[in-house]
N, CA, C and O atoms as a Tripos MOL2 file, in Angstrom:
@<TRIPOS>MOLECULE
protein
  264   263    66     0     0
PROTEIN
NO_CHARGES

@<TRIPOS>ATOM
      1 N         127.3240  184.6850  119.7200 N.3       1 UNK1
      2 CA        128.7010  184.4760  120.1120 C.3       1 UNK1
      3 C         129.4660  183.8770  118.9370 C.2       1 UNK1
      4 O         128.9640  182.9490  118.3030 O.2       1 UNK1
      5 N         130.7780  184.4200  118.5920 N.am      2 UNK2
      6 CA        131.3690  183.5880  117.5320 C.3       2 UNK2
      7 C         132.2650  183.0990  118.0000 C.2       2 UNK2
      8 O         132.9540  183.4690  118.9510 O.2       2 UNK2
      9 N         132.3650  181.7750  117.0470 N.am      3 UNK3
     10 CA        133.7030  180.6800  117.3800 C.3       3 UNK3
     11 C         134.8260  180.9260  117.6260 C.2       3 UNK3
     12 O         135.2700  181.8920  117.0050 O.2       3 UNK3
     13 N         135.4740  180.4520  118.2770 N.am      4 UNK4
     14 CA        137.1480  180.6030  118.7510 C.3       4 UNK4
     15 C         137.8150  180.5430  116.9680 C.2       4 UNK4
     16 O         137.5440  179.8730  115.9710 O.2       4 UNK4
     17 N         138.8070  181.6570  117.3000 N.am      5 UNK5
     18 CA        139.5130  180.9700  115.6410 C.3       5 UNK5
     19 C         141.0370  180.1800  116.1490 C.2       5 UNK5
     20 O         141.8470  180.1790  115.2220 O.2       5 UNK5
     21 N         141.5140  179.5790  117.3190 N.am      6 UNK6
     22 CA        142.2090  178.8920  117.5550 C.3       6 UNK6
     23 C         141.9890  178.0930  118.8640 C.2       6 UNK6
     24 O         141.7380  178.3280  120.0460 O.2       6 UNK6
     25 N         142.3150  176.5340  117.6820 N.am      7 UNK7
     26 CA        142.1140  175.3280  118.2450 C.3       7 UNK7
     27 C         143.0470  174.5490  119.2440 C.2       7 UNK7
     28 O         144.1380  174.2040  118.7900 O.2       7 UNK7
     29 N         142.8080  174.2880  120.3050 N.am      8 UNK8
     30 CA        143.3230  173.3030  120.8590 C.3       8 UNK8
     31 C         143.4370  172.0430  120.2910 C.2       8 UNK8
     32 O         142.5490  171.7290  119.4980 O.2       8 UNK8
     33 N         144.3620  171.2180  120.5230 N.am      9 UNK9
     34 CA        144.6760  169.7430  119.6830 C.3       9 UNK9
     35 C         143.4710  169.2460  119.6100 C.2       9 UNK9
     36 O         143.2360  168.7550  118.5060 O.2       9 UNK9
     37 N         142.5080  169.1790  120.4640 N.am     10 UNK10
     38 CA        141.3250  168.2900  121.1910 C.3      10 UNK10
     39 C         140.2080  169.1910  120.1800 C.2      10 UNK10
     40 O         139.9800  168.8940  119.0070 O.2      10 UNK10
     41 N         139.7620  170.0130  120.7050 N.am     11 UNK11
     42 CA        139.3280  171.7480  119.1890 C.3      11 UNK11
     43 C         139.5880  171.1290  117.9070 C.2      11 UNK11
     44 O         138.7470  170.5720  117.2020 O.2      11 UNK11
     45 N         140.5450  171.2410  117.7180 N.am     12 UNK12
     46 CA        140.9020  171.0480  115.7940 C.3      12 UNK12
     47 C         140.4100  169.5200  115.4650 C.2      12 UNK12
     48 O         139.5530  169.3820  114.5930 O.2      12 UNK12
     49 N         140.8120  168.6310  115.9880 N.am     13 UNK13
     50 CA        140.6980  167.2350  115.7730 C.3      13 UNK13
     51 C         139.1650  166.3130  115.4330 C.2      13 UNK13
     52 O         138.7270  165.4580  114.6640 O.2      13 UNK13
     53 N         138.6360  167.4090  116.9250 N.am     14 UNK14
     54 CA        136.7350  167.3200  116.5270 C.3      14 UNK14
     55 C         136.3420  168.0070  115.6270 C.2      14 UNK14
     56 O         135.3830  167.6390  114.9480 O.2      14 UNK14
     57 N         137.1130  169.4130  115.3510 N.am     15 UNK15
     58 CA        136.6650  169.4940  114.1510 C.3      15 UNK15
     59 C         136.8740  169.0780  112.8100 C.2      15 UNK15
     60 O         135.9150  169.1410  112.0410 O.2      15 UNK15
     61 N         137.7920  168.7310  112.4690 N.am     16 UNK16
     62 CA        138.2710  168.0350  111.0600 C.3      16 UNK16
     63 C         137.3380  166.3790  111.2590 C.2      16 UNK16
     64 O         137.3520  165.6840  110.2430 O.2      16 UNK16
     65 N         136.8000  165.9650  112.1360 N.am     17 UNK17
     66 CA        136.4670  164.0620  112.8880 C.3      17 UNK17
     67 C         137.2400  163.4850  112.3170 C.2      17 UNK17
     68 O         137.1200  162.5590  111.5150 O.2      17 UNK17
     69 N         138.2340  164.0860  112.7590 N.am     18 UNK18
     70 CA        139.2960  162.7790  113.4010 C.3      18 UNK18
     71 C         139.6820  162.4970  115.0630 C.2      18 UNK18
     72 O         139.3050  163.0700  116.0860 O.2      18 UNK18
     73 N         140.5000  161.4800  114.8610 N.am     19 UNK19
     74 CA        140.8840  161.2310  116.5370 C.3      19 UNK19
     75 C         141.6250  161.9920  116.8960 C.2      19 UNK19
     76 O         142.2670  162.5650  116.0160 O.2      19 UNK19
     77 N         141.8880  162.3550  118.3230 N.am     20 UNK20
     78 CA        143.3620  163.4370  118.6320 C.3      20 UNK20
     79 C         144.5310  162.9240  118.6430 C.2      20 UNK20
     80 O         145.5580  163.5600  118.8800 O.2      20 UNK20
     81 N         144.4590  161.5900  118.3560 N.am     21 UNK21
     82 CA        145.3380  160.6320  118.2800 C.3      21 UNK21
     83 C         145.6580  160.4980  116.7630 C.2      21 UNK21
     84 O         146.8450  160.3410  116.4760 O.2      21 UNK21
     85 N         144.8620  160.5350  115.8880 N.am     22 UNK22
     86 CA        145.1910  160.2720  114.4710 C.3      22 UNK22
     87 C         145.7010  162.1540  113.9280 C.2      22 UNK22
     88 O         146.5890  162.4040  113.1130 O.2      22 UNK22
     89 N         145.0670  162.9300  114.4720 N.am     23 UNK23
     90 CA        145.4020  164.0790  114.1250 C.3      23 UNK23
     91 C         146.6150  164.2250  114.5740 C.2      23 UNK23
     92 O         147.4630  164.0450  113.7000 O.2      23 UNK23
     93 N         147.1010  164.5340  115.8140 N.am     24 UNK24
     94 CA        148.3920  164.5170  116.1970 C.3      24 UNK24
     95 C         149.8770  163.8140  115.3390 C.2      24 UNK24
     96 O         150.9990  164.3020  115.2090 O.2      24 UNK24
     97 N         149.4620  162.8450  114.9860 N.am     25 UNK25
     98 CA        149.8040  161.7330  114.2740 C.3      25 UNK25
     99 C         150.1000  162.6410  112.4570 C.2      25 UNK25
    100 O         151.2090  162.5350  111.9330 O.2      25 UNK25
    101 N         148.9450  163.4570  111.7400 N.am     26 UNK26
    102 CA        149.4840  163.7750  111.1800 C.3      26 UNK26
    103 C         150.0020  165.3490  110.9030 C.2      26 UNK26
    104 O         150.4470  165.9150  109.9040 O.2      26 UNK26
    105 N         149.7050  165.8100  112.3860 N.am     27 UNK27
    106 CA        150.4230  166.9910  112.3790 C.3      27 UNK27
    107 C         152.0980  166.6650  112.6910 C.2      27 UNK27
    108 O         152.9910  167.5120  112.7180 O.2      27 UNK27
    109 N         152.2130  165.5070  112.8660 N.am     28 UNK28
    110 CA        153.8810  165.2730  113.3940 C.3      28 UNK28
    111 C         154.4570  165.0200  112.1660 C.2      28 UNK28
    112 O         155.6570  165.2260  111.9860 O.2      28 UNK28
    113 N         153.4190  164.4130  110.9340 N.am     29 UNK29
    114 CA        153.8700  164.1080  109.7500 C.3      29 UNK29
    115 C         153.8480  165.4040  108.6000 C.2      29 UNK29
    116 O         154.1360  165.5000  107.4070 O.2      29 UNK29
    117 N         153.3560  166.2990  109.6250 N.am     30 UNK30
    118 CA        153.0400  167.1310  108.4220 C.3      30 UNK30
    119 C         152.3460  167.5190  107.2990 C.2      30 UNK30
    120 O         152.6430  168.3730  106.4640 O.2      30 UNK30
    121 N         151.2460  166.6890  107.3840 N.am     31 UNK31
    122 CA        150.1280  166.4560  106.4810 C.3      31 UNK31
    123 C         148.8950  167.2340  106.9330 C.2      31 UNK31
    124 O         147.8180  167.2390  106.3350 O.2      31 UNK31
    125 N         149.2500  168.0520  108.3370 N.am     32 UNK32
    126 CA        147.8070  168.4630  108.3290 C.3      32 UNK32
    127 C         148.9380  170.3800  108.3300 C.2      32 UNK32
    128 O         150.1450  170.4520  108.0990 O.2      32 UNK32
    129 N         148.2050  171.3310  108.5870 N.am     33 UNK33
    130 CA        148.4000  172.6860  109.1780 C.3      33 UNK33
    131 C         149.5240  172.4790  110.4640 C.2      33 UNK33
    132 O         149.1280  171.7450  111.3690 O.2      33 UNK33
    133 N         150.4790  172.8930  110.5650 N.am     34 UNK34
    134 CA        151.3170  173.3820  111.4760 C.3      34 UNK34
    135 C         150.5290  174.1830  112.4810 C.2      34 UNK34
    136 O         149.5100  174.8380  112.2650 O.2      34 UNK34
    137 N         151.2430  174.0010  113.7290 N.am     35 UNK35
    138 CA        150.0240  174.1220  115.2260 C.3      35 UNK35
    139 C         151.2590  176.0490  115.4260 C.2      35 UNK35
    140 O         152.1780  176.6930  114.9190 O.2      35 UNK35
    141 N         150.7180  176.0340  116.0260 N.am     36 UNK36
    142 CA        151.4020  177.8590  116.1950 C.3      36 UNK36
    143 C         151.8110  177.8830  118.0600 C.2      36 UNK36
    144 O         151.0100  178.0820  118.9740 O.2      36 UNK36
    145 N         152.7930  177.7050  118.1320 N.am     37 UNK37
    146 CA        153.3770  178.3860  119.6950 C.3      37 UNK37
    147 C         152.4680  179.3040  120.3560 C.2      37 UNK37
    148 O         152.1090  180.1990  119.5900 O.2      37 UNK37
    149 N         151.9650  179.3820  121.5520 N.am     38 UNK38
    150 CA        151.1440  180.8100  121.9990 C.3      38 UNK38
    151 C         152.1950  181.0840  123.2230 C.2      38 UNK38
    152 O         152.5700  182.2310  123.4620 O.2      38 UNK38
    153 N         152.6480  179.9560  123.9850 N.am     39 UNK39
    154 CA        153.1490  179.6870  125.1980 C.3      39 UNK39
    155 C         154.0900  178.7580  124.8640 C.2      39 UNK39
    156 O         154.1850  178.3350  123.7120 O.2      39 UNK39
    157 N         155.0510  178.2670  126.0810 N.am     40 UNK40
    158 CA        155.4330  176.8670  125.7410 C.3      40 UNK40
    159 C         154.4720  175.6830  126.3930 C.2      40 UNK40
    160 O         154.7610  174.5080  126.1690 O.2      40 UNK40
    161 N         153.5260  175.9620  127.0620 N.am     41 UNK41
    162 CA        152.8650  174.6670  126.8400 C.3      41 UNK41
    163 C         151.7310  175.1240  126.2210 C.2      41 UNK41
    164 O         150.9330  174.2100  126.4250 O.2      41 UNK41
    165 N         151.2150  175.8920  125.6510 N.am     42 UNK42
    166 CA        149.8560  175.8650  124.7710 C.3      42 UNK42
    167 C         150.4810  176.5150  123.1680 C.2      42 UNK42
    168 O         150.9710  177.5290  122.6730 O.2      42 UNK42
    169 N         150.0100  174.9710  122.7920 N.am     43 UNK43
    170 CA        150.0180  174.9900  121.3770 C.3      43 UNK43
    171 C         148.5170  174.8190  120.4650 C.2      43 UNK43
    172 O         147.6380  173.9560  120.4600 O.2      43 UNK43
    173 N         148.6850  175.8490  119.8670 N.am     44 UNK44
    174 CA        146.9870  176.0790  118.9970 C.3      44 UNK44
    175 C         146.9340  175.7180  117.2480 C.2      44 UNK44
    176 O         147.8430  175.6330  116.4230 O.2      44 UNK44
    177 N         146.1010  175.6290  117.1800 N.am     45 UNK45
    178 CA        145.6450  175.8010  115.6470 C.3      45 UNK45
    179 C         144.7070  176.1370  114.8540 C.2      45 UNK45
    180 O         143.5730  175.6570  114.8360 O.2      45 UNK45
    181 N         145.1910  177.0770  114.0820 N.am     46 UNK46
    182 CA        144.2690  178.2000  113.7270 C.3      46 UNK46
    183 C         142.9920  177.8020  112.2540 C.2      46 UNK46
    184 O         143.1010  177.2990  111.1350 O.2      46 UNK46
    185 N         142.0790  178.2590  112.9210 N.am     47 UNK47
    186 CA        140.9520  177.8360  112.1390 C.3      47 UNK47
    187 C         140.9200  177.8150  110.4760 C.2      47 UNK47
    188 O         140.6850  176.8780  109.7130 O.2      47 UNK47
    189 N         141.2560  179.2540  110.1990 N.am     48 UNK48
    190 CA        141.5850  179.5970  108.7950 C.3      48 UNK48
    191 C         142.9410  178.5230  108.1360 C.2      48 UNK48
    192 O         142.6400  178.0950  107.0220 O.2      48 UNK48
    193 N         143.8570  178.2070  108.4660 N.am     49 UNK49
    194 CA        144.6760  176.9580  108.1530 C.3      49 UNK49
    195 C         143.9740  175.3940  108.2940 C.2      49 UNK49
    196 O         144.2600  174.4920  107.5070 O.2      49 UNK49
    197 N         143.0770  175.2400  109.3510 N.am     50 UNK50
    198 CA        142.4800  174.2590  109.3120 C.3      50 UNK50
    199 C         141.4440  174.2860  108.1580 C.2      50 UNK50
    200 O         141.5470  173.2960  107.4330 O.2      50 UNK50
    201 N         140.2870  175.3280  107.7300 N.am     51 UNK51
    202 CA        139.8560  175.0450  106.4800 C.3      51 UNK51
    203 C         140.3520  175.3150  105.2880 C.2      51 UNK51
    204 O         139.9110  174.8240  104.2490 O.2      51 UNK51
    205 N         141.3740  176.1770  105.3630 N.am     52 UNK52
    206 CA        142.6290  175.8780  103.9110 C.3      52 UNK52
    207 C         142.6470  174.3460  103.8810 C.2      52 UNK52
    208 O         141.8840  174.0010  102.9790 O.2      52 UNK52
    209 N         143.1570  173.3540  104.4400 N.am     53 UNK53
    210 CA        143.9020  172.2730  104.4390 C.3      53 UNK53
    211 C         142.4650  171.4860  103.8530 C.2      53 UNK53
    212 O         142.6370  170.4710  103.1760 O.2      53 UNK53
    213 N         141.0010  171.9790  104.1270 N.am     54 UNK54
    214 CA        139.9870  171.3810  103.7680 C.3      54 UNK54
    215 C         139.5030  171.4010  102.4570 C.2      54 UNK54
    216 O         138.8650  170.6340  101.7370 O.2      54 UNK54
    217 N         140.1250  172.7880  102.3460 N.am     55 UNK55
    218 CA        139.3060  173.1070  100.4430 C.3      55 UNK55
    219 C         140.5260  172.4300   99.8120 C.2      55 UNK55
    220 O         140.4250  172.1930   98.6080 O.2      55 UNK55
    221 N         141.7090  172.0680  100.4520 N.am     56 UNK56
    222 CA        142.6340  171.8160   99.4160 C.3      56 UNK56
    223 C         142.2670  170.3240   99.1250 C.2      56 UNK56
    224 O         142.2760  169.7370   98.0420 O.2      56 UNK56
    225 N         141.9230  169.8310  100.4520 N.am     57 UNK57
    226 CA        141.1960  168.2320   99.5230 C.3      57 UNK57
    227 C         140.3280  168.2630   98.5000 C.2      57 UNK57
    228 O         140.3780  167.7950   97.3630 O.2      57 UNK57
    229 N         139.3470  169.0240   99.2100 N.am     58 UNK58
    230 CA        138.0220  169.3290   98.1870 C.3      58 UNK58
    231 C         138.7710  169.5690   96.6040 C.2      58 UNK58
    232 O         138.2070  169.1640   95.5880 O.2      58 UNK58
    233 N         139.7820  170.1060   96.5720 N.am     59 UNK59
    234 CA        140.3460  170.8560   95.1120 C.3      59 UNK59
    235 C         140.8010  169.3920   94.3770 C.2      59 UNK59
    236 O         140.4690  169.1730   93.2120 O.2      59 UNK59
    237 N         141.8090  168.1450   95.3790 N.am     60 UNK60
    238 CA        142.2150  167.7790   94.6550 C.3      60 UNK60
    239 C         141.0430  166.4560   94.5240 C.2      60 UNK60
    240 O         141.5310  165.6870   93.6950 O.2      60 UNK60
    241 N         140.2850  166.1390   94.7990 N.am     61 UNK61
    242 CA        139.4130  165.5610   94.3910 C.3      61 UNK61
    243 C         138.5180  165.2380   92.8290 C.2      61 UNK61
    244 O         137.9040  166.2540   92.5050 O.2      61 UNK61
    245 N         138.3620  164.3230   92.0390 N.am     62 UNK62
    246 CA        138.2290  164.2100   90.9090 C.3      62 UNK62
    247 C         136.3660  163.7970   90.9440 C.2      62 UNK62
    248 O         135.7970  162.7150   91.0870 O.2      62 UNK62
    249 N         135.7360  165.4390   90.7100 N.am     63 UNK63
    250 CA        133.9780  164.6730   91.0110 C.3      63 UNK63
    251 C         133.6290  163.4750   89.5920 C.2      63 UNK63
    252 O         133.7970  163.4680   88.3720 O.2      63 UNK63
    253 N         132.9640  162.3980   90.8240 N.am     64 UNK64
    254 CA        131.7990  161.4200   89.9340 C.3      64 UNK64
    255 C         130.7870  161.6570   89.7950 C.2      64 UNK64
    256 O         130.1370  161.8740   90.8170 O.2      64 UNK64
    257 N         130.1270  161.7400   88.5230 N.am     65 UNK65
    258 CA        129.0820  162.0450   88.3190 C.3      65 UNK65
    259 C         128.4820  160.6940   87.1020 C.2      65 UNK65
    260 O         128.8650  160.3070   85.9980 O.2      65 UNK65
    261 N         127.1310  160.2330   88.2520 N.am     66 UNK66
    262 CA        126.8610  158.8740   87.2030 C.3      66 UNK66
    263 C         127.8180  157.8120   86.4760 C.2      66 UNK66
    264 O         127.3350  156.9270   85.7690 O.2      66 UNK66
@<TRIPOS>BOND
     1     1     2 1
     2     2     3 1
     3     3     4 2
     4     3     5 am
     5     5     6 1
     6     6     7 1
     7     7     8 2
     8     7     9 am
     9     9    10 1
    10    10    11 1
    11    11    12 2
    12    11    13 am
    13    13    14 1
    14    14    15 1
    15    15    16 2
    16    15    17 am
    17    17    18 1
    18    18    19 1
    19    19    20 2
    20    19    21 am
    21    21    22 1
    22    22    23 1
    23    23    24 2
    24    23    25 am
    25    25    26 1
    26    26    27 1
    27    27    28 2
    28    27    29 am
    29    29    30 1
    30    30    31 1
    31    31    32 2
    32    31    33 am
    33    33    34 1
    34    34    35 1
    35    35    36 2
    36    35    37 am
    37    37    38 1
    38    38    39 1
    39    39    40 2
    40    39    41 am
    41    41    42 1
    42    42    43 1
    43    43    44 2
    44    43    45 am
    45    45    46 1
    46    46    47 1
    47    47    48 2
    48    47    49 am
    49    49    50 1
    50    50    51 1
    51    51    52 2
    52    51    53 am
    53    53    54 1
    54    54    55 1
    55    55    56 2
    56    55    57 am
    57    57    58 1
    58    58    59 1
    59    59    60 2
    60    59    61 am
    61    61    62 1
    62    62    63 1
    63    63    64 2
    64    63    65 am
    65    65    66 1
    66    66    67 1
    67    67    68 2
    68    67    69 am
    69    69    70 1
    70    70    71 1
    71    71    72 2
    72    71    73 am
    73    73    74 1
    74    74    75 1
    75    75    76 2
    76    75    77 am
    77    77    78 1
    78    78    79 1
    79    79    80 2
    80    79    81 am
    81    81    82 1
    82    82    83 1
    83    83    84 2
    84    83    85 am
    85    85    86 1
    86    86    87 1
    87    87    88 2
    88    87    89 am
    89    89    90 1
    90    90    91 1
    91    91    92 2
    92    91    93 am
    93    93    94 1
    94    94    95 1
    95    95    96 2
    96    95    97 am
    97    97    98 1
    98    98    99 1
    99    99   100 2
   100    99   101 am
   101   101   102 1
   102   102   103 1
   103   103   104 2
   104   103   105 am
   105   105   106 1
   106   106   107 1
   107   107   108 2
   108   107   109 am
   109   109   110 1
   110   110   111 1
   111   111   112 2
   112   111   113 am
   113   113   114 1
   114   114   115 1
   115   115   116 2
   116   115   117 am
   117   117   118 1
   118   118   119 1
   119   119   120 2
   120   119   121 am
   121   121   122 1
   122   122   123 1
   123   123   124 2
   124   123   125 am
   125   125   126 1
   126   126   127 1
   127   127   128 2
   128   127   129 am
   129   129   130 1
   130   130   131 1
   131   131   132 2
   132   131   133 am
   133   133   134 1
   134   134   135 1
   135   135   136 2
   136   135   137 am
   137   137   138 1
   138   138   139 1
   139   139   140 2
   140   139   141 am
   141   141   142 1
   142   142   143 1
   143   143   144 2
   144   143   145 am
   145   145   146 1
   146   146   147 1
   147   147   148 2
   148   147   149 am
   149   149   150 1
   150   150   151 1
   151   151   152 2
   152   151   153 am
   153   153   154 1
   154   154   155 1
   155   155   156 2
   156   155   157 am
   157   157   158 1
   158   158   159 1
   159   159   160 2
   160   159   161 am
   161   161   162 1
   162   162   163 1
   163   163   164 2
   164   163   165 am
   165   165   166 1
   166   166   167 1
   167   167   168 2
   168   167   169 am
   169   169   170 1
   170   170   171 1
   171   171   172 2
   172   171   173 am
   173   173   174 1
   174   174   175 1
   175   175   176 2
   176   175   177 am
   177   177   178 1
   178   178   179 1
   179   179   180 2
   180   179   181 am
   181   181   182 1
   182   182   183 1
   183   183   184 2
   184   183   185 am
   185   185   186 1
   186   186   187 1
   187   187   188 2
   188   187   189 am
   189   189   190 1
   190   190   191 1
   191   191   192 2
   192   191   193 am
   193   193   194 1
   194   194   195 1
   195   195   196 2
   196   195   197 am
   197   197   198 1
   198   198   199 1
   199   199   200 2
   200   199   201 am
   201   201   202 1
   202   202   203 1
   203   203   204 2
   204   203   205 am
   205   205   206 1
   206   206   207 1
   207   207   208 2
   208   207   209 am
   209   209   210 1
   210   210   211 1
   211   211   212 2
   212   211   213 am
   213   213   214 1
   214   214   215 1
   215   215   216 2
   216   215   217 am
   217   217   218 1
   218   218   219 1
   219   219   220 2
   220   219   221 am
   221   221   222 1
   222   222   223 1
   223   223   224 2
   224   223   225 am
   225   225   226 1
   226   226   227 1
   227   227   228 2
   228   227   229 am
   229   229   230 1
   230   230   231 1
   231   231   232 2
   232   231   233 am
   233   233   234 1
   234   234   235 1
   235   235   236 2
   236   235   237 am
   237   237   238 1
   238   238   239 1
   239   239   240 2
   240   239   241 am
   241   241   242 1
   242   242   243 1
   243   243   244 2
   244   243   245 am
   245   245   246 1
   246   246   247 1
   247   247   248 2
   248   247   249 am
   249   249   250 1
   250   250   251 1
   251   251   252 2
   252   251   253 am
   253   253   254 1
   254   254   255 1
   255   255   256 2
   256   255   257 am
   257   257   258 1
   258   258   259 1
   259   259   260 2
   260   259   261 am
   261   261   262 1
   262   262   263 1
   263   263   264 2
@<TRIPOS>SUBSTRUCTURE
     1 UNK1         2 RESIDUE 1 A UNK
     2 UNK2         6 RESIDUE 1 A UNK
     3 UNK3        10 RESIDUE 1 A UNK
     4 UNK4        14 RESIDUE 1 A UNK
     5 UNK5        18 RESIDUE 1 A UNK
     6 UNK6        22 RESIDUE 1 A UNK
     7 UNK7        26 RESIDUE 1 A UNK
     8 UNK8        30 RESIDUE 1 A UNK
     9 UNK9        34 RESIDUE 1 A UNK
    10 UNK10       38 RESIDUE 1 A UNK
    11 UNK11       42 RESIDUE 1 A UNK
    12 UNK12       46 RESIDUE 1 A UNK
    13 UNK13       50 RESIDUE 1 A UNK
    14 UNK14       54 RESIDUE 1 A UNK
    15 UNK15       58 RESIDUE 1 A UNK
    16 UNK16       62 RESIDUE 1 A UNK
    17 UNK17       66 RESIDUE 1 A UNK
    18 UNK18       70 RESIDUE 1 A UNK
    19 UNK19       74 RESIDUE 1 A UNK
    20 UNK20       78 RESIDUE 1 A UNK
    21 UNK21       82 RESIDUE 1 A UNK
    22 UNK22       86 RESIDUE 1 A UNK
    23 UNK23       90 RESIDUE 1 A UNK
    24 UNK24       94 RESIDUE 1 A UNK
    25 UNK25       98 RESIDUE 1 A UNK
    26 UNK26      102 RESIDUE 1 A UNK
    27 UNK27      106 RESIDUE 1 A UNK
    28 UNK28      110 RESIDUE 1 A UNK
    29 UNK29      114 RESIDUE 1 A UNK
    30 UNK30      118 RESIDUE 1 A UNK
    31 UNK31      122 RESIDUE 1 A UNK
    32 UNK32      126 RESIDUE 1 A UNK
    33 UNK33      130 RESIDUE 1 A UNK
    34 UNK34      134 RESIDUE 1 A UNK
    35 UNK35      138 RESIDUE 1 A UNK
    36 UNK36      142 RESIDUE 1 A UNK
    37 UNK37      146 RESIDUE 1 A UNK
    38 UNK38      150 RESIDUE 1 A UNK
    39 UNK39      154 RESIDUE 1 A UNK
    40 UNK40      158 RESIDUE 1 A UNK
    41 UNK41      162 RESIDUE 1 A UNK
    42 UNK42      166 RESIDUE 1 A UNK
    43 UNK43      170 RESIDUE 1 A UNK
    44 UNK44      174 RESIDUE 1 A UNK
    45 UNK45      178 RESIDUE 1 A UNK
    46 UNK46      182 RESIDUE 1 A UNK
    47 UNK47      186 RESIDUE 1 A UNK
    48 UNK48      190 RESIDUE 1 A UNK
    49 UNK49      194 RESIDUE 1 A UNK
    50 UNK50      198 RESIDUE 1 A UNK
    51 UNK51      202 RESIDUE 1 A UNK
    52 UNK52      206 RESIDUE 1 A UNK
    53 UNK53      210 RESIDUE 1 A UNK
    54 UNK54      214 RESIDUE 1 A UNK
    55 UNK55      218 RESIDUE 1 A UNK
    56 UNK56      222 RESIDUE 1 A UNK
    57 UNK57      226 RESIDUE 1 A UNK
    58 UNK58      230 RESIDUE 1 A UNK
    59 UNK59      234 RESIDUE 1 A UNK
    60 UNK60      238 RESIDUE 1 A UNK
    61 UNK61      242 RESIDUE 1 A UNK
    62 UNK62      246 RESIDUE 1 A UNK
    63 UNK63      250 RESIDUE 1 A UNK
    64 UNK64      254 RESIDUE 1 A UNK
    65 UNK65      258 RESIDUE 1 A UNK
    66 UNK66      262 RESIDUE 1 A UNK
């Protein structure tokens, strides 16, 4: 079976581990992926934007080594 590619607030939040409370928090700020309309009460977020937003940390990250 393969994974859903859109997240519910509660969905995305466990997946990034954060809270749905801290996620929410910075989807209002804009710091995480913009959530996508399906309905007016179901709002999703799509997997492929959620690991964009992941490699882009990974990118700006400066590796330590020793």
């Amino acid at each position: 079976m393969t994974s859903p590619r859109l997240y519910s607030a509660t969905e995305a939040s466990n997946y990034l581990g954060l809270s749905k409370t801290t996620f929410l928090r910075m989807a209002k700020d804009q710091i995480l992926p913009q959530p996508i309309r399906i309905t007016e009460r179901r709002i999703v977020w799509d997997k492929a934007d959620l690991d964009a937003y992941i490699e882009a940390i990974k990118a700006k990250r400066t590796p330590k080594f020793g």
